[in-house]
C-alpha distance (Angstrom), angle and dihedral (degrees) to the residues before:
residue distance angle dihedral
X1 . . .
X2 4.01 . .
X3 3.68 118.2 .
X4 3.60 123.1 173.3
X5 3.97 131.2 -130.9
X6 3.30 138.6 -170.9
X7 4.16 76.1 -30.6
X8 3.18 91.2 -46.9
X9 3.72 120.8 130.8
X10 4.00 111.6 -147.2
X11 3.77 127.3 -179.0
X12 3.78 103.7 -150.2
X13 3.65 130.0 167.3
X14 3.67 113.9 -127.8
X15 4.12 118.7 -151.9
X16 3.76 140.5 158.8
X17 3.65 104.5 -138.6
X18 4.20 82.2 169.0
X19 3.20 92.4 -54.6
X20 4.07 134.9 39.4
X21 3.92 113.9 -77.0
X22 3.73 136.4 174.3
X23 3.58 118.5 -170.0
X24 4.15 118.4 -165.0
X25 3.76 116.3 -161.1
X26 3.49 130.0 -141.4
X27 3.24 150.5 53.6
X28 4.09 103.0 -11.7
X29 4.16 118.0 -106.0
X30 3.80 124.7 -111.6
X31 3.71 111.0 -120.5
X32 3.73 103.7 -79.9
X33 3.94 100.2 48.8
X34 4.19 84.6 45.7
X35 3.62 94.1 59.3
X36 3.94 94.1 40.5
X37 3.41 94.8 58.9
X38 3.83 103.4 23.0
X39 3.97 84.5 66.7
X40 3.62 95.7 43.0
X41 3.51 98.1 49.6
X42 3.40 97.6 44.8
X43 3.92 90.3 61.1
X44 3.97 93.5 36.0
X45 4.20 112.1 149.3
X46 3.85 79.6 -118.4
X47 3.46 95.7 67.1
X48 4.06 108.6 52.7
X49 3.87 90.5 -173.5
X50 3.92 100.1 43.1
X51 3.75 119.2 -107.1
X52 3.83 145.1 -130.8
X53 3.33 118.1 -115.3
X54 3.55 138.7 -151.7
X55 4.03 140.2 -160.4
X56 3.96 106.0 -157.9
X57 4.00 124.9 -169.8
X58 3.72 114.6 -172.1
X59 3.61 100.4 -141.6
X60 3.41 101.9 -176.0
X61 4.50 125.8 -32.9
X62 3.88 85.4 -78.1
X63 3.84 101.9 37.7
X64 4.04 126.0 60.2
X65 3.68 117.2 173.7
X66 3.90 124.1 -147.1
X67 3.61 143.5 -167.8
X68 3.93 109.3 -168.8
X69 3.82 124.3 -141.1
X70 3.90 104.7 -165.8
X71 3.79 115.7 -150.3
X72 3.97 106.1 -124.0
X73 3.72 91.1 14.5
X74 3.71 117.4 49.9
X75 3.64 123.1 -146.0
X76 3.69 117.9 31.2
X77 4.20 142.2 -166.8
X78 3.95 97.5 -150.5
X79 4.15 139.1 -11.2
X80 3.62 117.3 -167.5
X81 3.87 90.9 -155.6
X82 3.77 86.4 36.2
X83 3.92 90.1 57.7
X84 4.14 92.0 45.7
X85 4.11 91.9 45.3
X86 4.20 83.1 52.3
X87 3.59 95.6 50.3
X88 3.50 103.2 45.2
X89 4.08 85.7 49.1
X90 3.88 96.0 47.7
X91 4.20 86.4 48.1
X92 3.40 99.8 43.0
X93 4.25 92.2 42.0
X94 3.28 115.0 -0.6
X95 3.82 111.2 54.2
X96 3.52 107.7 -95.9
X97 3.59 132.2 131.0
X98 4.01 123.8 -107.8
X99 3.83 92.1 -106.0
X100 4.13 115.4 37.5
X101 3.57 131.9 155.1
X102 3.70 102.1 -108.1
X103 3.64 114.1 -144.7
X104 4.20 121.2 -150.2
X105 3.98 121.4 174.0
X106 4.43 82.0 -102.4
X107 3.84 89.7 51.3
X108 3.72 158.4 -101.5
X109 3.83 127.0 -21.2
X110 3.90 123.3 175.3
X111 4.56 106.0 -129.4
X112 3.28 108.8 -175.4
X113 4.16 118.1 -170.0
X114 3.82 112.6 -150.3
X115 4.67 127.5 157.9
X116 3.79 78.4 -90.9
X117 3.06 114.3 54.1
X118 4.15 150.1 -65.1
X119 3.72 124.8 -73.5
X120 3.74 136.5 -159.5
X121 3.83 127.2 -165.5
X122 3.77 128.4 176.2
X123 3.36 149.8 118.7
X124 3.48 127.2 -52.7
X125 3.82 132.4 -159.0
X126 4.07 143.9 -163.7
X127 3.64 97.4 -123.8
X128 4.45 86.5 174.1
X129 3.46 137.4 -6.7
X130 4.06 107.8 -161.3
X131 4.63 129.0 160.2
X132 3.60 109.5 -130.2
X133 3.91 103.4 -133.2
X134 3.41 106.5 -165.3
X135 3.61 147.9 -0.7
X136 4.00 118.8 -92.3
X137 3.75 109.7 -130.8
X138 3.93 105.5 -109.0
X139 4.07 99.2 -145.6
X140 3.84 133.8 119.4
X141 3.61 92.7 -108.6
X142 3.53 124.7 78.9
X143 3.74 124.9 -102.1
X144 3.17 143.0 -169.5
X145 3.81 121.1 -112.4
């Protein structure tokens, strides 16, 4: 579907992968042009609850490039669902294969497109390990923790 900004015309596929996507393909935005229209798309009348947004470049049938526009964030390093919503755009218009290695400014995850259904794989990482002592008092009033 075409949707104009700024005067702009964009194609963008539009998919709910559990959430709202919109995947733009092509050649990916410098820095300027991806925060213009990440934030306007994201908060597009056609989406009612916001959207991410994503700028896909099919590199070759097993490589897709992204740069992820977060709904409620902004700028982004990697989206699982962002990654799927990507490759299942760049396969179905853009010239990429069913199964790519989808690449994000955080990394590389495998999505793979099959009748059933689509699959991520990649790496995953303990960020923090942390014991929650005790319980936070759940009242209107503050408290001290």
């Amino acid at each position: 579907m075409d949707l104009t900004i700024d005067g702009e015309v964009l194609r963008i596929v539009a998919l709910d992968m559990g959430n709202p996507q919109a995947v733009l393909l092509g050649s990916l935005p410098d820095a300027n042009r991806f925060e213009r229209l990440g934030r306007a798309l994201e908060r597009h009348s056609m989406f009612p609850h916001s959207t991410n947004v994503e700028f896909a470049h099919v590199e070759s049938e097993e490589v897709v490039r992204i740069l992820i526009w977060e709904r409620g964030v902004g700028p982004t390093t990697s989206s699982g669902t962002g990654s799927c919503a990507a490759l299942v755009a760049a396969a179905a218009f853009g010239g990429a294969g069913r199964a790519a290695d989808v690449i994000a400014p955080g990394g590389s995850q495998r999505v793979e497109w099959d009748a059933e259904s689509v699959y991520l794989t990649g790496w995953a990482e303990v960020l923090f390990d942390g014991t929650w002592w005790r319980q936070i008092p759940r009242t209107g009033a503050a408290a001290s923790v």
